[in-house]
Structures are given as C-alpha cells and as structure tokens.
C-alpha positions in Angstrom: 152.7 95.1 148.0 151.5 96.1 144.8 152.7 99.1 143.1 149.5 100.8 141.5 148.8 104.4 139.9 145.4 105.7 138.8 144.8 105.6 135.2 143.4 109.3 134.1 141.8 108.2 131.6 139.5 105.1 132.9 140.0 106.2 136.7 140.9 102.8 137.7 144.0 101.6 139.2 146.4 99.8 137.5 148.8 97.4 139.5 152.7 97.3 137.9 155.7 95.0 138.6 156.8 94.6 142.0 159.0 92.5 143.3 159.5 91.4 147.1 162.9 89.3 148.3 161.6 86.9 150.6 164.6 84.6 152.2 168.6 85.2 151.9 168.6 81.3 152.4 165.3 80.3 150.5 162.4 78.2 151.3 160.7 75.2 150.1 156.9 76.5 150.1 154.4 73.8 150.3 151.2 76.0 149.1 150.5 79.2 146.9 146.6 80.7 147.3 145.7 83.8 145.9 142.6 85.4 144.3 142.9 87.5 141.5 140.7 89.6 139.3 141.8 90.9 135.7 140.9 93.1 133.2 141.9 94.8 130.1 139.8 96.6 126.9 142.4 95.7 124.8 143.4 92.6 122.8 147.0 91.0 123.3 147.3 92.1 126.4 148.7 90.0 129.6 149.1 90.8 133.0 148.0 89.5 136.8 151.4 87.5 136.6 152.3 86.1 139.9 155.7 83.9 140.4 157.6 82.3 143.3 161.3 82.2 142.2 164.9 81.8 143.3 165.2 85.5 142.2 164.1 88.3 140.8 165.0 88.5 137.4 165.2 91.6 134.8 162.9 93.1 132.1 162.9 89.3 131.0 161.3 88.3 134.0 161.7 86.2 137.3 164.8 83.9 137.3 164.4 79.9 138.0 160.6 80.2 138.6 159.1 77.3 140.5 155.9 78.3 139.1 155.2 81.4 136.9 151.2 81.9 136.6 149.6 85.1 134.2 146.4 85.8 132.4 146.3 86.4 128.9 143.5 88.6 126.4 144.4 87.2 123.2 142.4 89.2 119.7 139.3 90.3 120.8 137.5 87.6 123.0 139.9 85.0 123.8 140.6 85.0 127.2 143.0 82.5 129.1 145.0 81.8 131.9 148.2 80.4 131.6 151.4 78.7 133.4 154.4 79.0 132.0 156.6 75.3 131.8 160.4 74.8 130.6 160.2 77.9 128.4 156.4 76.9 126.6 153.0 78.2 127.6 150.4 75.8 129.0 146.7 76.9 128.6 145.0 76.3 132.2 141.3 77.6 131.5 139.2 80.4 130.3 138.7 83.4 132.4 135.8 86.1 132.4 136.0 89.8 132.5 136.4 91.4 136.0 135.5 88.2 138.1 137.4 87.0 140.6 138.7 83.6 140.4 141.0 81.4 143.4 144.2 79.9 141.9 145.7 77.4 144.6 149.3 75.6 143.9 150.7 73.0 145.5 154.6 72.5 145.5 156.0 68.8 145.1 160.1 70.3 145.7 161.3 65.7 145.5 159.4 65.6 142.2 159.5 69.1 140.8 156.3 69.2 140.2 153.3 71.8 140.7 148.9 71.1 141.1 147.5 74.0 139.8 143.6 74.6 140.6 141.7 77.7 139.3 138.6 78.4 140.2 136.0 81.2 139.4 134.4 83.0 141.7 130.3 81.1 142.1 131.4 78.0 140.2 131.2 74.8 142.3 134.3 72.9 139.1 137.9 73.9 139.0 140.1 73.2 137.0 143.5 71.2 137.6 146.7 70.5 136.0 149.7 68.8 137.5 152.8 70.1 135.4 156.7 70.3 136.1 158.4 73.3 137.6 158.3 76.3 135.2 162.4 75.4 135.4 163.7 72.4 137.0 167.0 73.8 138.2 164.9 76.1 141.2 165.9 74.5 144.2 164.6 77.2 146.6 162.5 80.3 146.9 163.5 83.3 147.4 161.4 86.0 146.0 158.0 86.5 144.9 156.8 89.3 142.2 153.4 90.3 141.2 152.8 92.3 138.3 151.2 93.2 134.7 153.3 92.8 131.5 151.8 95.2 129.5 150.6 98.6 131.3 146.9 99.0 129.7 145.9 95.9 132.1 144.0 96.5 135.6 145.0 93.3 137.9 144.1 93.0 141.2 145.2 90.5 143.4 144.5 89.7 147.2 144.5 87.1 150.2 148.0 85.6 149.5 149.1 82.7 151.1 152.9 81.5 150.3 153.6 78.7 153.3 
C-alpha cells in the first residue's frame, strides 16, 4: 500500500514513495487499471506516479520500466499527465484539479509496446496513445511503486488491477 502522513498544515493526506516486490521470477502482465485523483496548490509540482518495472530503482526512480505513468502541474495552470518513453516525456492529456480520472494500459510483451487510455471521471471520450516500452530492455515485471516526486502533492490512487 501507500505510504501516507497527514499534512498539518492543509490536514490532508499526502501519499509518498512506496514500493512493492511483486515476483522473484517476473511476470508478463497483460492489463494495468487504476483510478487516480491528484492535486497540488503549487506549480512545478509532479506526483501520482505509478510504474510496473523489472525493479525497484533508487532516488532516480524505477529500473527498466515497462511503463512509467505521473501527473504533472507545470507554472500556474498547466496541468498534464504524462508517460515517460526511452528517456523523453510524452504528453497524454490534460487533467483537472481533484477529479478522478481511470488510466487503463495494456501490455504488448512480442512488440514492446503499451495502449494507454485515460479517462476523467463523467466524460463519455478517452484519450489513447499506443507508445513503446518506457525501456525496451524490460523483459519481465517484477515490482510495482506508487508514489509522489515532490512532497507538496496529495495523490490518491485506488482499485488497482495488475493481471
């Protein structure tokens, strides 16, 4: 689960890195479905990241991703979700303030490929992109870590499905 503390000053909780070791072995993981919910009062901020790996990296973050997902407050209105590909961000779509949205992936392990589809909570679009493993040399899975990059973010995320 998700570490979290209570903020004193806002009185919200605030969810930090956490990482879980799935497999010794690994697993090839046909679907990724969670619903998330992010927040922050402050520009440049990023956080809600969520990434299936072969392991569970450093301070620099998870090693051979398969997929590596966050959402992003850039100045003061700009708001985005992003996946991260071979080292580059890809912009997926805009998010709003505290509403939840569904972000469902779909794992192609002969192709090394990844659908992506976000969708807010009460719209009946999503939005899709098909892009390459976040690094092509992940053959496996074997952990899975959810958590904020920068602490003065409130992320919450629920319902996961990794199968």
């Amino acid at each position: 689960g998700l570490a979290r503390t209570l903020d004193p000053n806002t009185q919200k909780l605030r969810a930090y890195k956490c990482g879980t070791k799935m497999a010794p072995s690994g697993v090839r993981p046909a679907v990724l479905h969670y619903r998330m919910r992010f927040g922050t009062d402050r520009g440049n901020r990023g956080g809600g990241a969520v990434s299936v790996a072969w392991g569970l990296g450093n301070d620099k973050g998870p090693e051979l991703p398969a997929v590596f997902i966050f959402a992003s407050r850039e100045g003061k209105c700009s708001r985005f979700l992003f996946c991260k590909i071979l080292g580059h961000l890809v912009q997926m779509c805009p998010w709003e303030e505290d509403r939840w949205f569904t972000v469902r992936t779909f794992f192609n392990w002969e192709t090394k490929m990844v659908k992506i589809q976000v969708q807010q909570e009460g719209e009946d679009n999503f939005y899709e992109t098909e892009q390459k493993f976040a690094d092509q040399r992940c053959e496996e899975i074997r952990s899975m870590l959810v958590y904020n990059m920068t602490t003065d973010c409130e992320a919450t995320i629920t319902d996961v499905i990794l199968a």
